[in-house]
C-alpha positions in Angstrom: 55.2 -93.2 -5.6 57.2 -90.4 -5.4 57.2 -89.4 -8.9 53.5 -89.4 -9.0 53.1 -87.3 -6.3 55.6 -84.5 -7.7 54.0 -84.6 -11.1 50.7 -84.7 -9.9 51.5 -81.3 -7.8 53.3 -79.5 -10.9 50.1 -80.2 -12.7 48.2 -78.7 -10.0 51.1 -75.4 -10.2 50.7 -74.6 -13.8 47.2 -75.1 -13.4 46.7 -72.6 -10.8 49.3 -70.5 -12.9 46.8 -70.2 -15.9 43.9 -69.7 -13.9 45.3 -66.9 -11.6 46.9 -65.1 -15.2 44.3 -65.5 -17.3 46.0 -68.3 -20.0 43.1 -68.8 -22.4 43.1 -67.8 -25.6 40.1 -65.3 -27.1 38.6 -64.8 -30.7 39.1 -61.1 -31.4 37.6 -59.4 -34.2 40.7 -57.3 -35.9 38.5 -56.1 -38.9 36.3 -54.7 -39.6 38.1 -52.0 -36.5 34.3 -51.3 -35.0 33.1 -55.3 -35.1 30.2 -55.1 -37.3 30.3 -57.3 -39.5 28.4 -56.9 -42.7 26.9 -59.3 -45.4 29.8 -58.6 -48.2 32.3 -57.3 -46.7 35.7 -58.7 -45.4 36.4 -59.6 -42.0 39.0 -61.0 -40.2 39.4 -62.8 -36.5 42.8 -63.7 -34.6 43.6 -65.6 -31.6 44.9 -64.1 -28.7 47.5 -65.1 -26.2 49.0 -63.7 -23.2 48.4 -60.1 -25.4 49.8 -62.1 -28.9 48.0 -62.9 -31.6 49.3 -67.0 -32.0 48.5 -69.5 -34.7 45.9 -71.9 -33.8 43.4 -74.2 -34.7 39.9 -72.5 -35.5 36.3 -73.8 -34.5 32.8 -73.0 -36.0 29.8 -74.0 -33.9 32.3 -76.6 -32.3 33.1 -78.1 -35.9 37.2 -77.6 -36.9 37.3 -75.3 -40.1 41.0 -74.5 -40.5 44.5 -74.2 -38.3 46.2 -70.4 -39.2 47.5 -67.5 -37.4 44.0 -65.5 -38.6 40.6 -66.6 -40.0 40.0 -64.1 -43.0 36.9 -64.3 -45.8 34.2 -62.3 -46.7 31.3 -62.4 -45.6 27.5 -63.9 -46.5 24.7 -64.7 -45.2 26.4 -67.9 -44.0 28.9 -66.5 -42.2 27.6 -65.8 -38.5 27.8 -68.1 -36.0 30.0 -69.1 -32.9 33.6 -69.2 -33.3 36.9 -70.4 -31.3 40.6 -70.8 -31.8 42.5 -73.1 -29.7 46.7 -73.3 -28.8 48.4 -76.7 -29.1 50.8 -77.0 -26.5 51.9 -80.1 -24.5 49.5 -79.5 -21.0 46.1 -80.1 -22.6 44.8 -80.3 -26.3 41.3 -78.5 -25.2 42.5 -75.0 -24.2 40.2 -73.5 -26.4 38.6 -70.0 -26.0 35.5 -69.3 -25.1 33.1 -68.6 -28.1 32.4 -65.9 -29.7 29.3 -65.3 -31.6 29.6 -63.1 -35.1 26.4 -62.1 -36.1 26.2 -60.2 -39.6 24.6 -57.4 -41.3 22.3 -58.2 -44.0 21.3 -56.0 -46.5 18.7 -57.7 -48.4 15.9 -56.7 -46.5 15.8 -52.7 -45.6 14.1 -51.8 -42.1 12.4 -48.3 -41.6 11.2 -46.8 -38.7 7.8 -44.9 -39.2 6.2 -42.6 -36.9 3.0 -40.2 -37.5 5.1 -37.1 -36.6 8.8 -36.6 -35.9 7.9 -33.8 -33.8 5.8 -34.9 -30.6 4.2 -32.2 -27.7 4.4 -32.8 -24.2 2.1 -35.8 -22.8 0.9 -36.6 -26.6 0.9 -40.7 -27.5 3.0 -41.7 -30.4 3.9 -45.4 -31.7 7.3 -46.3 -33.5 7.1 -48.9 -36.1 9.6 -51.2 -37.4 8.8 -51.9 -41.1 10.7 -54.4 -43.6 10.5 -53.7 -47.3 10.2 -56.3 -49.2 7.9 -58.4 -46.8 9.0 -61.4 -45.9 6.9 -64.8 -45.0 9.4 -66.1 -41.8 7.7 -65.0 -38.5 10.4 -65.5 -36.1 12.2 -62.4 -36.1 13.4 -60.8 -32.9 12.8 -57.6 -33.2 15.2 -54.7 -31.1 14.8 -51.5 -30.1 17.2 -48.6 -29.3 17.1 -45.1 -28.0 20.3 -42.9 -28.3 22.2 -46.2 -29.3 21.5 -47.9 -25.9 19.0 -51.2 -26.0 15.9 -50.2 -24.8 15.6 -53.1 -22.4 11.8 -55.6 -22.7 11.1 -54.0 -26.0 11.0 -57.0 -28.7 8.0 -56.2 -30.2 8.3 -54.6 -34.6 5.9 -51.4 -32.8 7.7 -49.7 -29.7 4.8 -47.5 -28.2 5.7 -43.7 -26.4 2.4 -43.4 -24.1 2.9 -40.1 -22.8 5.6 -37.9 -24.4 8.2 -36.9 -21.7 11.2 -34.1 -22.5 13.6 -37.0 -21.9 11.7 -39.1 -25.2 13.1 -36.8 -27.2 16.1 -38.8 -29.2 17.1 -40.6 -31.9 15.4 -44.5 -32.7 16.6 -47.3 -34.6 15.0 -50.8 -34.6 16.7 -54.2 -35.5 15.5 -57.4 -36.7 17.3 -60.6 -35.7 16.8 -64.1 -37.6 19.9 -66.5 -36.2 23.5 -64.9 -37.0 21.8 -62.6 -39.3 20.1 -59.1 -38.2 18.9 -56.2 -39.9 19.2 -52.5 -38.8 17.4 -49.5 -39.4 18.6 -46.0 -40.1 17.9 -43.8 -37.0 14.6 -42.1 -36.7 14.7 -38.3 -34.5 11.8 -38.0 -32.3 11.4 -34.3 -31.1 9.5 -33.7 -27.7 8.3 -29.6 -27.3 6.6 -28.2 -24.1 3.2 -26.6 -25.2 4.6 -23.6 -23.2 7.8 -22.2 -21.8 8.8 -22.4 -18.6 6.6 -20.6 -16.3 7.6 -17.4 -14.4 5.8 -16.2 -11.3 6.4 -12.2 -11.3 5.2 -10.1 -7.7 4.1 -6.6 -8.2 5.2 -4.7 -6.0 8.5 -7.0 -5.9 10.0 -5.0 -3.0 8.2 -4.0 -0.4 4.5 -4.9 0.2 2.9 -3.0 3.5 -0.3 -3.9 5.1 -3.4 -2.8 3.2 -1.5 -2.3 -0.1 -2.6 -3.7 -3.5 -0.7 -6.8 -4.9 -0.4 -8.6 -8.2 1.0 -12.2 -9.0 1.1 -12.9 -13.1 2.3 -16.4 -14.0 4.3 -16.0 -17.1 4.4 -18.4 -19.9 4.7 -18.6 -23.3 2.4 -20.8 -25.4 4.1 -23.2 -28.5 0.7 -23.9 -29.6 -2.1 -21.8 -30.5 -4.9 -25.0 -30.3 -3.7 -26.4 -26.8 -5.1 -23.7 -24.5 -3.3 -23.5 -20.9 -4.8 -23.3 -17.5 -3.4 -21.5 -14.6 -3.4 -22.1 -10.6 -1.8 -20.1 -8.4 -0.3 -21.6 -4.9 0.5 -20.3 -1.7 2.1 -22.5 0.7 1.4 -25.3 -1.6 -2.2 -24.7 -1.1 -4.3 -23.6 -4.2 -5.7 -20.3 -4.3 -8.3 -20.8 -7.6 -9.6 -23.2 -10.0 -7.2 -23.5 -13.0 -8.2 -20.8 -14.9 -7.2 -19.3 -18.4 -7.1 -16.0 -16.4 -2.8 -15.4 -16.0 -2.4 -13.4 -12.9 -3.9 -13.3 -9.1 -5.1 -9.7 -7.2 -5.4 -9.0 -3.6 -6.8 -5.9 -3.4 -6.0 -5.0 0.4 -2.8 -7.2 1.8 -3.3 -8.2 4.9 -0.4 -10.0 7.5 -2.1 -13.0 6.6 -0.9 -13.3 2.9 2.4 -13.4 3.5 4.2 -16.7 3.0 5.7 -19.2 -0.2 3.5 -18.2 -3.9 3.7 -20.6 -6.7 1.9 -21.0 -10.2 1.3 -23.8 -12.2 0.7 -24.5 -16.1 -1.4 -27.2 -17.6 -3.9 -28.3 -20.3 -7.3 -29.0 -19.7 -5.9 -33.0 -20.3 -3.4 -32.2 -17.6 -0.8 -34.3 -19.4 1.1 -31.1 -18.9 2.0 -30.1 -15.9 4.4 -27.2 -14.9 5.0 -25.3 -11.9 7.2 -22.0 -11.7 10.0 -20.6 -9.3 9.0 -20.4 -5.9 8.3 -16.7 -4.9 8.5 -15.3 -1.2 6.1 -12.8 0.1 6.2 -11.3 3.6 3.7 -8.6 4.3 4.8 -5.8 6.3 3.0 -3.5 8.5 2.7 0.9 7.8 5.5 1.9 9.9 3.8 4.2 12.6 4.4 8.0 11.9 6.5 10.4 14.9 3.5 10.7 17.5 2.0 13.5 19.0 1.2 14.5 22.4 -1.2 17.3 23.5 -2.0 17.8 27.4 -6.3 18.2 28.0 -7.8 20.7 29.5 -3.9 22.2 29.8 -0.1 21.7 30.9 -1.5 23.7 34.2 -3.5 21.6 36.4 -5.4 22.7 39.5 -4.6 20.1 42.2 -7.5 18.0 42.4 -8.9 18.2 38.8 -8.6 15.3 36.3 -6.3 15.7 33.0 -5.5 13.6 30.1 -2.7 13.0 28.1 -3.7 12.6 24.4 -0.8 10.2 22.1 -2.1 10.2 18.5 -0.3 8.9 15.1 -0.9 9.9 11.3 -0.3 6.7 10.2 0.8 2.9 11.1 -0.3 -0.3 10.8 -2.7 -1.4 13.8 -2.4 -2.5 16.6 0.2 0.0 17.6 2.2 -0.1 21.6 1.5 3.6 23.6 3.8 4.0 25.9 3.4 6.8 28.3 6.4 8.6 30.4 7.2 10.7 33.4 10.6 12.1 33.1 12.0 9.4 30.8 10.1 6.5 33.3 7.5 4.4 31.6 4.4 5.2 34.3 1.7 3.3 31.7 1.7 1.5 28.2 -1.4 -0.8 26.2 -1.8 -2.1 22.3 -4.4 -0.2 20.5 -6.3 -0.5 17.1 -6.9 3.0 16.8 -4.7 6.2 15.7 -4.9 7.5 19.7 -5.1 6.7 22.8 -5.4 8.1 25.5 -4.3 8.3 29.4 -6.3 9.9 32.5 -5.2 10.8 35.9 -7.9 11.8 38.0 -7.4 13.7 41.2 -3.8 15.7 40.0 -1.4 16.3 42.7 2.3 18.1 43.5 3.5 14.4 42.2 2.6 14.4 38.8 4.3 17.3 37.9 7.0 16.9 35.4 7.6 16.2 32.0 5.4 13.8 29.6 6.2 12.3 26.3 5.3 8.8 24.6 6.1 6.2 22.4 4.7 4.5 19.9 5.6 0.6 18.0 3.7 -1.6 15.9 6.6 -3.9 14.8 8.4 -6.4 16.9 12.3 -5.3 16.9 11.9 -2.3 15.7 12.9 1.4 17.9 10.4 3.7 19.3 9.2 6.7 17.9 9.0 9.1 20.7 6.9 12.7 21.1 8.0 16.1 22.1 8.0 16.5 25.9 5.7 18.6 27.4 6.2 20.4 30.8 3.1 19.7 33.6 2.9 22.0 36.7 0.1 21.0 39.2 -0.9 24.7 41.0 -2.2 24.4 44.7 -5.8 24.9 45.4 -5.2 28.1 48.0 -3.3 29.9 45.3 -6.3 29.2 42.6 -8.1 31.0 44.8 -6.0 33.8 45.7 -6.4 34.5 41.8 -9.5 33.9 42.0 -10.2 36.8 44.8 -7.7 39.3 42.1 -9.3 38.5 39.2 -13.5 38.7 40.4 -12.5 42.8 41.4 -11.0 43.3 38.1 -13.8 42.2 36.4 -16.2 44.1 38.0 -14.2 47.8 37.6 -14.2 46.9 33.9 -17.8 46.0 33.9 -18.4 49.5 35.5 -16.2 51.3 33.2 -18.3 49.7 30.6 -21.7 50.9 31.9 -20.8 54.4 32.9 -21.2 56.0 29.9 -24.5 54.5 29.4 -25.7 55.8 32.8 -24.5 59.1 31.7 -26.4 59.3 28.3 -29.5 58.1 30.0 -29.0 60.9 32.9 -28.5 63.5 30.2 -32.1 62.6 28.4 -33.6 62.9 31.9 -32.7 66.1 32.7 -33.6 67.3 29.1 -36.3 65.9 29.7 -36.9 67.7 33.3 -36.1 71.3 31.6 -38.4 71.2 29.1 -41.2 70.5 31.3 -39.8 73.1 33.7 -40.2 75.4 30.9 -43.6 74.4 29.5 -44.9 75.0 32.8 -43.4 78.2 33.9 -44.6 79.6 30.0 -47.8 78.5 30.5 -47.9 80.6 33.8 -46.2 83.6 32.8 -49.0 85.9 32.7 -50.1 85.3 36.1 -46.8 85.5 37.5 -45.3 88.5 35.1 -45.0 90.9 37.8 -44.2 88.6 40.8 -41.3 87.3 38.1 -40.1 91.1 37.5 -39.7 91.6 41.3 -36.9 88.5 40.5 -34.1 90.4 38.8 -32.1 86.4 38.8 -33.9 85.8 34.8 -34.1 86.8 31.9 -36.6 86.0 29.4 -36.6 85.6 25.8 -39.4 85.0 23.1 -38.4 82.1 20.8 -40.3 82.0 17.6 -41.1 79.2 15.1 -38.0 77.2 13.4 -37.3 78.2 10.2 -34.7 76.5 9.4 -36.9 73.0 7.6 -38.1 71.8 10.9 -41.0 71.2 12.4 -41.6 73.0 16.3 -44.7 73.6 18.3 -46.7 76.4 17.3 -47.1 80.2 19.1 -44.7 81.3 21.4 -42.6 79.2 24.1 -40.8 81.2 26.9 -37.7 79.7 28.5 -36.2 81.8 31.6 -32.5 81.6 31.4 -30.5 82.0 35.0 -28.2 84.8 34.5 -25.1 82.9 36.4 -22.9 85.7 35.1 -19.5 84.7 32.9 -18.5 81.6 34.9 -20.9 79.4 34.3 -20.2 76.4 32.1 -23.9 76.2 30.2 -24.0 80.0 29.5 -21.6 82.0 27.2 -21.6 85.7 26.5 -21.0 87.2 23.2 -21.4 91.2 22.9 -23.7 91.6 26.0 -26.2 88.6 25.0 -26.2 85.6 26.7 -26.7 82.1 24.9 -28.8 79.6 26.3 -29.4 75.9 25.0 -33.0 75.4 25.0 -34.5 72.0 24.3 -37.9 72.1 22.7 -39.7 68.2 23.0 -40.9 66.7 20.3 -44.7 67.9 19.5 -47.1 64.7 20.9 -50.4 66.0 18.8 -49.2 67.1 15.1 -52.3 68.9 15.2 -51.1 71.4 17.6 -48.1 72.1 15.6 -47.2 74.0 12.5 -45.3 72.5 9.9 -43.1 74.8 7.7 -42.3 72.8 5.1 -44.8 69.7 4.4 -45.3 66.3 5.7 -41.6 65.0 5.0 -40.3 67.4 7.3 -42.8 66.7 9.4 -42.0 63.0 9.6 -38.8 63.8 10.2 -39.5 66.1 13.5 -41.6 62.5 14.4 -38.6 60.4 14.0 -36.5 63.2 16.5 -36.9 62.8 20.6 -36.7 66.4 20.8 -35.2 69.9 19.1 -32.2 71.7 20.7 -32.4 75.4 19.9 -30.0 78.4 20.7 -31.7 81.9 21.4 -29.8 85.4 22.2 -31.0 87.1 25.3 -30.7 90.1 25.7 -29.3 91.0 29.4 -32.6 92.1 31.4 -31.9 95.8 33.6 -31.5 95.1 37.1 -34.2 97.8 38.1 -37.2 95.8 36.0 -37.9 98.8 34.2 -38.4 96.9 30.9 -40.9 95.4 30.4 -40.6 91.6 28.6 -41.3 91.2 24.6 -40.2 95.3 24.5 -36.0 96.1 22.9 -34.6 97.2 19.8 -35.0 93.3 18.3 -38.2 92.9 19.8 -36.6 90.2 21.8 -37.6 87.4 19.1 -35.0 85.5 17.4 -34.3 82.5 15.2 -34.0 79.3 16.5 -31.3 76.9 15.2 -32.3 73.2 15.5 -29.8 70.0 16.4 -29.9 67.0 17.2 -29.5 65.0 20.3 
């Protein structure tokens, strides 16, 4: 009883011992060094145990074949099938390995893989086909498929169909045939895949700066493979789609706008749409016109009369609207509002002592940005009473000059009136000097002198005028004295009826005399004696002489 139960628990030991260390022996294929076997060529399979190769007894689809340290021939189309080795040792007489299948190349039969082009465009349809040569009559053949030497799993059909070329299709294809042991293989087939375009490239212009009402171009860039597969393009911003795919490579906004900024992106395809490609990702942020230094001008002036209303005028050259005025008193904000136009401006009505001081403003139109501030300008309110103390100086002042201006008219227009009054003072006393010859002669105070016609081209009344001349003696400003004659300016009118007058020289002249307001003459009297001895017209001249005309 004992003895059973000690051998019954070494059993159990060594059992666990082979388990736990892996004690079987495997079939390993020592040659050919890559384990294809092929239909003619040696190969040769040893048993391994515990990492050395032992002899043992060898198995083919569970039938013995031989007992040897190797199993060596060459091979045929005979030769695949399942293989073991087993070690005899005292434990068990079934340790055998697990089997190994051997599964040969034939040769007898060649396999091509045919294909309408080798060179496939993106999204186009192709179909592999596994072809024997010569054509056999057996129809169970198992037919594989492989892609960059890695099984293309579900594939066991002799066509292997690519329904939409991809980039990643592009590779090299083999197909095998498997009848039992026995398969054939192919020779690999390249498949080429080509975009019908490059990748595309979305370009901004400008690519640096973009301000508010600016121009702006976006061109997708791509170059075409094919010269029959015409692309489409669609231009995205913020994944949304600005057009309708169109052969047309580029996108305009004339007049940019806050609004357009944001993510741009442009995509490539066919008119299939089997190709698809979109480009980098492109980031445009729209700024606005930076507002220009402003400018502040005081209306009606930087004096105000207290009382009266005055605004402050804040203008800009340029900037992108709206645009933040902000008004100050002496560096203190006193008013501010967001504008769309290039001014604005601020009123106070009813100026007093208190808004004196000195203005300037501000102007923004971006958020973070500094202020752009005016020159300061000095405002002085003046008090009513002291308006009108200048007031009272300057009304006087104004007046004097207005009489300074219209005193020498008054003068010229006195001067024609007494020219006036002497000539008709001499017209009449002429026209009564016969009458009054001898009561004049009694009056020793004149002098009289005969004054004939001009002869000098002018045109003067005709027959004799007589002009009495006070004799005033050598002080007198309108008389001179020259040799014991006295000179007297005598003013002869200008003739009313040109009938009554004698014209010298023709009716030129005589126009002329019309276009004069009157003839100035000078006559030399001669001093009259005191005792009226004399009588008038009677001397050693005859007491006629010239006249000389001028002009008033």
């Amino acid at each position: 009883m004992h003895v059973k139960v000690f051998s019954l628990l070494i059993l159990l030991r060594t059992t666990s011992y082979l388990v736990a260390h892996g004690q079987y022996p495997e079939v390993v294929i020592t040659d050919p060094s890559d384990g294809i076997i092929k239909e003619g060529q040696w190969f040769t399979l040893k048993c391994r145990y515990r990492n050395t190769y032992i002899k043992a007894s060898w198995y083919k689809n569970n039938n013995y074949d031989v007992k040897s340290s190797e199993f060596n021939k060459r091979a045929d189309r005979k030769t695949g099938g399942s293989y073991q080795c087993q070690r005899d040792n005292f434990w068990s007489r079934t340790s055998r390995s697990k089997p190994l299948e051997v599964v040969t190349i034939a040769s007898d039969v060649m396999l091509t893989v045919q294909v309408h082009s080798s060179t496939l465009l993106l999204g186009e349809m192709s179909v592999l086909k596994c072809s024997r040569h010569p054509w056999g009559f057996e129809r169970d053949y198992t037919s594989l498929w492989y892609r960059n030497n890695s099984l293309i799993e579900g594939e066991h059909e002799p066509e292997y169909t690519i329904a939409s070329a991809k980039l990643s299709d592009g590779a090299t294809y083999r197909c095998e045939q498997r009848l039992g042991f026995r398969r054939w293989i192919s020779h690999d087939e390249s498949i080429i895949v080509r975009d019908l375009c490059s990748e595309p490239t979305l370009q901004a212009d400008p690519s640096v700066e973009l301000f508010v009402g600016e121009r702006f171009k976006l061109a997708c860039l791509a170059e075409p493979f094919h010269d029959d597969h015409s692309l489409l393009y669609v231009f995205y911003k913020n994944g949304e789609s600005l057009n309708f795919p169109s052969e047309k490579s580029s996108y305009t906004t004339e007049e940019a706008t806050l609004d357009h900024s944001g993510t741009y992106q442009c995509e490539v395809k066919t008119r299939d749409s089997k190709l698809r490609k979109k480009s980098n990702i492109v980031p445009i942020s729209i700024k606005r016109i930076p507002v220009s230094v402003p400018d502040l001008s005081i209306h009606p002036g930087n004096e105000v009369v207290e009382g009266d209303s005055t605004s402050l005028n804040c203008s800009v050259t340029r900037g992108s609207t709206p645009i933040q005025y902000i008004f100050y008193r002496d560096g203190k904000e006193i008013y501010w509002e967001y504008s769309n136009h290039s001014r604005t401006i601020h009123t106070f009505i009813n100026a007093s002592k208190r808004q004196e001081g000195y203005y300037h403003c501000a102007v923004s139109n971006q958020e973070g940005e500094s202020l752009q501030y005016s020159k300061a300008i000095a405002v002085s309110v003046i008090a009513q009473a002291h308006s009108a103390e200048m007031a009272a100086l300057i009304v006087p002042l104004f007046l004097i000059l207005s009489l300074l201006a219209l005193l020498p008219i008054k003068l010229r227009n006195r001067k024609q009136a007494d020219s006036s009054s002497r000539s008709q003072q001499q017209r009449e006393v002429m026209g009564n000097r016969a009458e009054d010859v001898t009561e004049d002669r009694r009056t020793r105070n004149f002098d009289y002198a005969e004054i004939g016609p001009s002869r000098l081209n002018m045109t003067s009344c005709a027959g004799t005028v007589y002009s009495s001349v006070t004799n005033t003696g050598m002080h007198d400003v309108d008389t001179k004295t020259d040799g014991g004659l006295v000179y007297s300016v005598i003013t002869i009118p200008k003739p009313r009826n040109t009938a009554h007058c004698d014209v010298a020289s023709g009716g030129k002249h005589a126009d002329q005399a019309d276009q004069q307001p009157s003839c100035i003459t000078y006559a030399t009297l001669r001093h009259t004696d005191m005792r009226g001895d004399e009588e008038p017209g009677q001397g050693e001249e005859g007491n006629v002489y010239a006249n000389l005309p001028r002009t008033l």
